[in-house]
N, CA, C and O of each residue as an XYZ file, in Angstrom:
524
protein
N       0.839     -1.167      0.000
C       0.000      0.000      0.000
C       0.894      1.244      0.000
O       1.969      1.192      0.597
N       0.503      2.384     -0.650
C       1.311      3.522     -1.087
C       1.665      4.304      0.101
O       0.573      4.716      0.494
N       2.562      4.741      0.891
C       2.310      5.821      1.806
C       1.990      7.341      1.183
O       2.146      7.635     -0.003
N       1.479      8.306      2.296
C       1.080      9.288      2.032
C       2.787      9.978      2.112
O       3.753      9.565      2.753
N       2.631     11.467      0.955
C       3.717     12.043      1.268
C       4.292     12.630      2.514
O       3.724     12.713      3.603
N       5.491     13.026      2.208
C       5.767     13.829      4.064
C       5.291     15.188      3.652
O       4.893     15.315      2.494
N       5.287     15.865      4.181
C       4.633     17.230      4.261
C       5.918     18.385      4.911
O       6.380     18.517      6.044
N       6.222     19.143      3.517
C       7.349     19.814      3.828
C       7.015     20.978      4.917
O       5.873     21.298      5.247
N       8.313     21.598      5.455
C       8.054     22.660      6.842
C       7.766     23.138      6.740
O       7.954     23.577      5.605
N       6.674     24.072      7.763
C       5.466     24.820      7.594
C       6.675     25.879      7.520
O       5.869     26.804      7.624
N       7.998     26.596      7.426
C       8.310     27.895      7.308
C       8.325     27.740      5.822
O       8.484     26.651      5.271
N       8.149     28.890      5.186
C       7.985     29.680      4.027
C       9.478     29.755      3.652
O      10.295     30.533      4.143
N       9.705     28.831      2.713
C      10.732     28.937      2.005
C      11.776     27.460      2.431
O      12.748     27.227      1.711
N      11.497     26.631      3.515
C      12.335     25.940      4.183
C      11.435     24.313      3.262
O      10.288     23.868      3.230
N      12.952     23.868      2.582
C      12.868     22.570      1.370
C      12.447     21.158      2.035
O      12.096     20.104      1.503
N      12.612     21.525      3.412
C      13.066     20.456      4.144
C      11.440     19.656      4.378
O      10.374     20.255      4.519
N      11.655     18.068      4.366
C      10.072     17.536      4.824
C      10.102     17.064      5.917
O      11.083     16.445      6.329
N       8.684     17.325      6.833
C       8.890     16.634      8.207
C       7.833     15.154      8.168
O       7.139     14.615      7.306
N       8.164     14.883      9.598
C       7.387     13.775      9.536
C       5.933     13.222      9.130
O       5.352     12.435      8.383
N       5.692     14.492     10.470
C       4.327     14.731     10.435
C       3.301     15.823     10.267
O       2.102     15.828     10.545
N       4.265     16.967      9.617
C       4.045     18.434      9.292
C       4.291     19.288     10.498
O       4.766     18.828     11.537
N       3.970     20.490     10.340
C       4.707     21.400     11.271
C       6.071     21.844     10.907
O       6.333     21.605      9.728
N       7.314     22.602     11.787
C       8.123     22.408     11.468
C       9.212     21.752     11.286
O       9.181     20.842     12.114
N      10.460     21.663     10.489
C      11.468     20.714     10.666
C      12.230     20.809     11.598
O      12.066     21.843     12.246
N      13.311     19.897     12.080
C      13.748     19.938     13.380
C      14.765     21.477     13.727
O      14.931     22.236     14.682
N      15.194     21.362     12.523
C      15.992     23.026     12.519
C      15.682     24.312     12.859
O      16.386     25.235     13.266
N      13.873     24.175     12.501
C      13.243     25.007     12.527
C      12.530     25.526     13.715
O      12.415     26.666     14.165
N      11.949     24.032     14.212
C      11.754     23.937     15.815
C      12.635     24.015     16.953
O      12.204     23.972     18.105
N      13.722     24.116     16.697
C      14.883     24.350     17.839
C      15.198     25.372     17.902
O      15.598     25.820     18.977
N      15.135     26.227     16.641
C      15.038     27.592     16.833
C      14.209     28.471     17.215
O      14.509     29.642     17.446
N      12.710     27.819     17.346
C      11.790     28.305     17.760
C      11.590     28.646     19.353
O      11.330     29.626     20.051
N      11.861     27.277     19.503
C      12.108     26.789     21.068
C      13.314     27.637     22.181
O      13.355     27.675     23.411
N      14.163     28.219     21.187
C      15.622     29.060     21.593
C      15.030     30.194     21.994
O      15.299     30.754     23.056
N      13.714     30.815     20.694
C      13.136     32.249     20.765
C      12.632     32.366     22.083
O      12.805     33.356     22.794
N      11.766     30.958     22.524
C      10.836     31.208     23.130
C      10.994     31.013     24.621
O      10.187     31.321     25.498
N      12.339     30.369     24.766
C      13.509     30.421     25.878
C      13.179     31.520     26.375
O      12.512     31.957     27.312
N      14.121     32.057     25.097
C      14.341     34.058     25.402
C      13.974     34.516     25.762
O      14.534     35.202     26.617
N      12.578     34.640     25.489
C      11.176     35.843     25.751
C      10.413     34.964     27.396
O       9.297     35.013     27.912
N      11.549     34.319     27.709
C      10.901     34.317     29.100
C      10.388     32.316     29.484
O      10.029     31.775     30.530
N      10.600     31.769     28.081
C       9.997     30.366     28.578
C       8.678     30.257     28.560
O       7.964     31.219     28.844
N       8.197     29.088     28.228
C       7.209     28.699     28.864
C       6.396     28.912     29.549
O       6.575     28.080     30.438
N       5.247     29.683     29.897
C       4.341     30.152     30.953
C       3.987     29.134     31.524
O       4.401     28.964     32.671
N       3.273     28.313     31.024
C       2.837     26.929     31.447
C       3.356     26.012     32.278
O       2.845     24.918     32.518
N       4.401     26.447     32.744
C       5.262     25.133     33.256
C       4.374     23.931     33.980
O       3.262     23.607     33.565
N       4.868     23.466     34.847
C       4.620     22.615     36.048
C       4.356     23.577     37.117
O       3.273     23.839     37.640
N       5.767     24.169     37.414
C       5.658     25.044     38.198
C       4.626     26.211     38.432
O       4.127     26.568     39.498
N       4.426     26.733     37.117
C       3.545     27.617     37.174
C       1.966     26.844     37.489
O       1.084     27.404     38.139
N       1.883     25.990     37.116
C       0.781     25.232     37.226
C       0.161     25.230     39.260
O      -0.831     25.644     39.860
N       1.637     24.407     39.694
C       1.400     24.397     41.195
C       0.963     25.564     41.946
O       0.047     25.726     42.752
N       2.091     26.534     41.348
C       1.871     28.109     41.916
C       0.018     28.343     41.900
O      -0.741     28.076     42.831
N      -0.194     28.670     41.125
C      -1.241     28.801     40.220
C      -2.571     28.281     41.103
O      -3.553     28.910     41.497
N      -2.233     27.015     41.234
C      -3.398     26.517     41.741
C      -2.904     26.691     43.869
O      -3.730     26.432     44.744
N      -1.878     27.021     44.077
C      -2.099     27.288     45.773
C      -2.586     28.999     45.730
O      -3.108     29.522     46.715
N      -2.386     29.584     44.732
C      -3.034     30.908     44.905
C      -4.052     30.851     44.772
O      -4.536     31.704     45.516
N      -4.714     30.414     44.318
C      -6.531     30.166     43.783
C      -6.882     29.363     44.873
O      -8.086     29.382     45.130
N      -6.031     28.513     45.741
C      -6.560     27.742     46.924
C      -6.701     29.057     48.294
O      -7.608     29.008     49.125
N      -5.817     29.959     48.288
C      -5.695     30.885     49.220
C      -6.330     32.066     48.648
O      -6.004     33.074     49.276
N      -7.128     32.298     47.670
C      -7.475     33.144     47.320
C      -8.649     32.910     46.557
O      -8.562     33.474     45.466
N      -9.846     32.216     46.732
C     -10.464     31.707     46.097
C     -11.729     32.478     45.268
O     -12.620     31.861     44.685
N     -11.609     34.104     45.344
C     -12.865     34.885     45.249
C     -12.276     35.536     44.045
O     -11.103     35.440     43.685
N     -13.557     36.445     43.265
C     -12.378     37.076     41.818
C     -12.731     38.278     42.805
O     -13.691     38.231     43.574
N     -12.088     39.072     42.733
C     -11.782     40.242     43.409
C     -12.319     41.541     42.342
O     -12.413     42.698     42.753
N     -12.597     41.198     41.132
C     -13.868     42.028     40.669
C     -15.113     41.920     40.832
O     -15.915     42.842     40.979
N     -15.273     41.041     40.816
C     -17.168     40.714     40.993
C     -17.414     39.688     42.065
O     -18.564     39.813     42.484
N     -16.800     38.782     42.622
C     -16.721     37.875     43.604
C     -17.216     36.890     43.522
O     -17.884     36.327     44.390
N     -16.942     36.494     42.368
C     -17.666     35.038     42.029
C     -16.540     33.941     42.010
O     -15.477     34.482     42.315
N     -16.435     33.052     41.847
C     -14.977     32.134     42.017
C     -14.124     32.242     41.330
O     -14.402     32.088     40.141
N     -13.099     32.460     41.576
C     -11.780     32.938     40.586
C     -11.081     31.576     39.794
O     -11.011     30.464     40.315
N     -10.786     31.778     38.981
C     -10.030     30.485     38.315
C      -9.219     30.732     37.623
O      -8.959     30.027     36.648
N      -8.478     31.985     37.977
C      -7.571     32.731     36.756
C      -6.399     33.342     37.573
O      -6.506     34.418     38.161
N      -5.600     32.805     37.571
C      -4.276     33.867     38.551
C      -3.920     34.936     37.153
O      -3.581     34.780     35.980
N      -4.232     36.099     38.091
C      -3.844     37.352     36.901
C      -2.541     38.121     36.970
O      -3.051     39.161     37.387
N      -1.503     38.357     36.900
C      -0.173     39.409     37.160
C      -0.555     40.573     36.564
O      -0.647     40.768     35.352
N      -0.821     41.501     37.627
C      -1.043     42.587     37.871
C      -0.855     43.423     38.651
O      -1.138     43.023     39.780
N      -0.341     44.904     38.616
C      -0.696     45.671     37.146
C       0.319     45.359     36.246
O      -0.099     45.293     35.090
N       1.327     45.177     36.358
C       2.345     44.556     34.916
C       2.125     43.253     35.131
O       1.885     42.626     36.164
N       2.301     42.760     33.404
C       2.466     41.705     32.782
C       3.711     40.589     32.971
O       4.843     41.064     32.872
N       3.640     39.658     33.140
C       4.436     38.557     33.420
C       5.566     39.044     32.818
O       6.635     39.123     33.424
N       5.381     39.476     31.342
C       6.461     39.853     30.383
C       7.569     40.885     30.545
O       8.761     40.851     30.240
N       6.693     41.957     31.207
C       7.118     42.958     32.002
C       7.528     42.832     33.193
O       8.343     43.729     33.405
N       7.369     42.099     34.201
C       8.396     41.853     35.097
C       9.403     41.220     34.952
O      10.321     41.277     35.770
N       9.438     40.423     33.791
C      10.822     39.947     33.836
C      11.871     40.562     32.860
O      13.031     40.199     32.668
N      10.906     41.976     32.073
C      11.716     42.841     31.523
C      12.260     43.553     32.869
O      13.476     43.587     33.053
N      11.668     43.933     33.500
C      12.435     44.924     34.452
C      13.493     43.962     35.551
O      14.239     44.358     36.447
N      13.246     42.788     35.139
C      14.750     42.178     36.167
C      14.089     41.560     37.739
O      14.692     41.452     38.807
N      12.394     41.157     37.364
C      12.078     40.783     38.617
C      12.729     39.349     38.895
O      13.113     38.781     37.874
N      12.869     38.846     39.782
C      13.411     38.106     40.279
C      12.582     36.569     40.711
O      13.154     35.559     41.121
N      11.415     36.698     40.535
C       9.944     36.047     40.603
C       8.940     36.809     39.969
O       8.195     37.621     40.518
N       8.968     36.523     38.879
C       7.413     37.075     38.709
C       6.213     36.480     38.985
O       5.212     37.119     38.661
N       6.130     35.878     39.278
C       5.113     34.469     39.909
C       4.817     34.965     41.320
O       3.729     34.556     41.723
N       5.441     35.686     42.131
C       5.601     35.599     43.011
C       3.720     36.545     43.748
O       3.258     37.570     43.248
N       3.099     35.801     44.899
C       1.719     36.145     45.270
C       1.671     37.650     44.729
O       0.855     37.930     43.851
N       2.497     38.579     45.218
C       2.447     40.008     45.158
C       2.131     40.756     43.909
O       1.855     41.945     43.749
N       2.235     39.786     43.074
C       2.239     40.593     41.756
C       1.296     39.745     41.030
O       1.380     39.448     39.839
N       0.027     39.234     42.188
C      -1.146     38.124     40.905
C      -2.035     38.798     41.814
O      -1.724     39.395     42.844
N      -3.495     38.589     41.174
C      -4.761     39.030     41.611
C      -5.768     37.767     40.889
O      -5.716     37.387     39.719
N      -6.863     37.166     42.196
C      -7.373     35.930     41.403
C      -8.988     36.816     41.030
O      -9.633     37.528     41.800
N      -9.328     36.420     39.452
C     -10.165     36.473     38.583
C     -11.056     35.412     38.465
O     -10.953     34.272     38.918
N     -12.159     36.043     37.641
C     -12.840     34.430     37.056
C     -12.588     34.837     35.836
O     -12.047     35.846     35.384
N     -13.146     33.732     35.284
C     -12.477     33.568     33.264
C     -13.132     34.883     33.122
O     -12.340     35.815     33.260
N     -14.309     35.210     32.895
C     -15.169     36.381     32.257
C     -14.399     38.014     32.588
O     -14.230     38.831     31.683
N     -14.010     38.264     33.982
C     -13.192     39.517     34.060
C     -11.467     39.190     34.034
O     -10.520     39.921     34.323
N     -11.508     38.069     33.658
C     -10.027     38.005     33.447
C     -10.092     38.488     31.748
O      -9.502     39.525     31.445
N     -10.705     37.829     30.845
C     -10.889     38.026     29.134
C     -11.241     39.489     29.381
O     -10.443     40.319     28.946
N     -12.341     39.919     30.028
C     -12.242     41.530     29.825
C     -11.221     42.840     30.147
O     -11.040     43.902     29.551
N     -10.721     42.337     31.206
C      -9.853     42.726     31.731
C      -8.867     42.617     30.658
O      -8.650     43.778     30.312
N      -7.944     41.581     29.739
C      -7.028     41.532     28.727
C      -7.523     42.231     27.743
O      -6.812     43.125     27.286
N      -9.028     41.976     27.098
C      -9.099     43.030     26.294
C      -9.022     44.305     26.312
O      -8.678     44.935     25.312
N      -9.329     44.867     27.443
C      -9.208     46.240     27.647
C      -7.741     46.830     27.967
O      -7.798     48.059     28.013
N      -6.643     46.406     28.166
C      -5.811     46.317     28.617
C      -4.442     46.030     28.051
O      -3.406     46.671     28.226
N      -4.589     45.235     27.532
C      -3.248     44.276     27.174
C      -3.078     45.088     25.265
O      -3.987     45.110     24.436
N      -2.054     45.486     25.128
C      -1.638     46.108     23.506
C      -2.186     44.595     22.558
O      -2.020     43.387     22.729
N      -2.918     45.460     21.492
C      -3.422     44.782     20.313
C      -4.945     44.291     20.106
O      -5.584     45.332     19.955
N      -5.375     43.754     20.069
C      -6.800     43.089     19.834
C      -7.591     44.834     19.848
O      -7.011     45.919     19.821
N      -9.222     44.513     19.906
C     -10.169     45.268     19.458
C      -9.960     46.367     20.678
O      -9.556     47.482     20.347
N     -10.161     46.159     21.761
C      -9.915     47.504     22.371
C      -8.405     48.175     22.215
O      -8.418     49.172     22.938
N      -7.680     48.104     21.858
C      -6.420     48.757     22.540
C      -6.575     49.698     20.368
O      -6.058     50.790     20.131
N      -7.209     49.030     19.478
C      -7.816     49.861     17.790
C      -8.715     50.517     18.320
O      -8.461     51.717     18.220
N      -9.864     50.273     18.959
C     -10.621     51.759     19.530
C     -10.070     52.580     20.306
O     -10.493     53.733     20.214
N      -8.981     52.319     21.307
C      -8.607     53.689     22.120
C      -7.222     53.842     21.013
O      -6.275     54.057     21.769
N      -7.000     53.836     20.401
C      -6.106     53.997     19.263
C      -6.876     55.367     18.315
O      -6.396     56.478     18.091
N      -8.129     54.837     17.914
C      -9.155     55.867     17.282
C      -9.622     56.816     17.978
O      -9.916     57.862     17.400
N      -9.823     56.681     19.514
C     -10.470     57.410     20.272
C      -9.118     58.628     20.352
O      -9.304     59.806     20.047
N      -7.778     58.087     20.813
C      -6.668     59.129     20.827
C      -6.461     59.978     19.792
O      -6.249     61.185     19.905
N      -6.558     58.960     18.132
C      -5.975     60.317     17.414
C      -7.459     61.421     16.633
O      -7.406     62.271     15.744
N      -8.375     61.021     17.265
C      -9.731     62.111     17.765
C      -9.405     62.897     18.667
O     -10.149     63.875     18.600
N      -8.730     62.985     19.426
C      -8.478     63.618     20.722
C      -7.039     65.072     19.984
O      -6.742     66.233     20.264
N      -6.701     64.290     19.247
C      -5.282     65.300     19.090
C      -5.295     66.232     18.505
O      -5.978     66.135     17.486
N      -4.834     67.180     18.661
C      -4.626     68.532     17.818
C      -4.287     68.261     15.956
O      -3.697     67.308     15.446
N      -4.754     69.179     15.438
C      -4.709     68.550     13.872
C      -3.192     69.236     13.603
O      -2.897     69.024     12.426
N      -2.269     69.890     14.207
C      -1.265     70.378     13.572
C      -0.080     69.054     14.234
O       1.106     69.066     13.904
């Protein structure tokens, strides 16, 4: 019986075929290097444990008070504390527990890119002087 072809790497321009699509191994190790960089993995294990003893000690969303299920880092971003050289960003002091619904609103309103951050984008250059 015929096998199916391999399916070359999803980067744009890269000859190479992988196994099972996605990228090739060259491609994924470099990915994996980027994503080192920018801080790792959010997801860990670790973050996982953390995660869930804060939501055990903190079990209310502290906007609306309904059950939280969201450890939030706030007011800076995970990304941002470890731009500025924090030393834990994980650490209780810098999370606030959410539920899913004001945690998603809360990012939209908030966090650079998606639909709110193009309306206060429109709303600012309404605001500005025309010279």
């Amino acid at each position: 019986m015929p096998r199916r072809p391999r399916p070359p790497c999803s980067i744009p321009g890269c000859p190479e075929l992988t196994a099972r699509g996605g990228r090739c191994a060259a491609h994924q190790r470099e990915a994996d290097k980027d994503r080192a960089s920018r801080g790792g993995a959010v997801y860990t294990t670790r973050w996982q444990r953390i995660r869930k003893a804060y939501l055990y000690a903190n079990p209310w969303c502290v906007l609306c008070g309904r059950e939280a299920n969201v450890a939030d880092h706030f007011p800076l971003s995970r990304r941002e504390l470890i731009a500025r050289g924090e030393s834990n960003p994980d650490a209780p002091k810098h999370l606030r527990p959410l539920c899913t619904s004001c945690h998603n609103r809360e990012t939209a309103q908030r966090q650079p890119g998606g639909w709110a951050a193009e309306a206060r984008s429109r709303r600012e250059a309404s605001e500005r002087p025309p010279f």
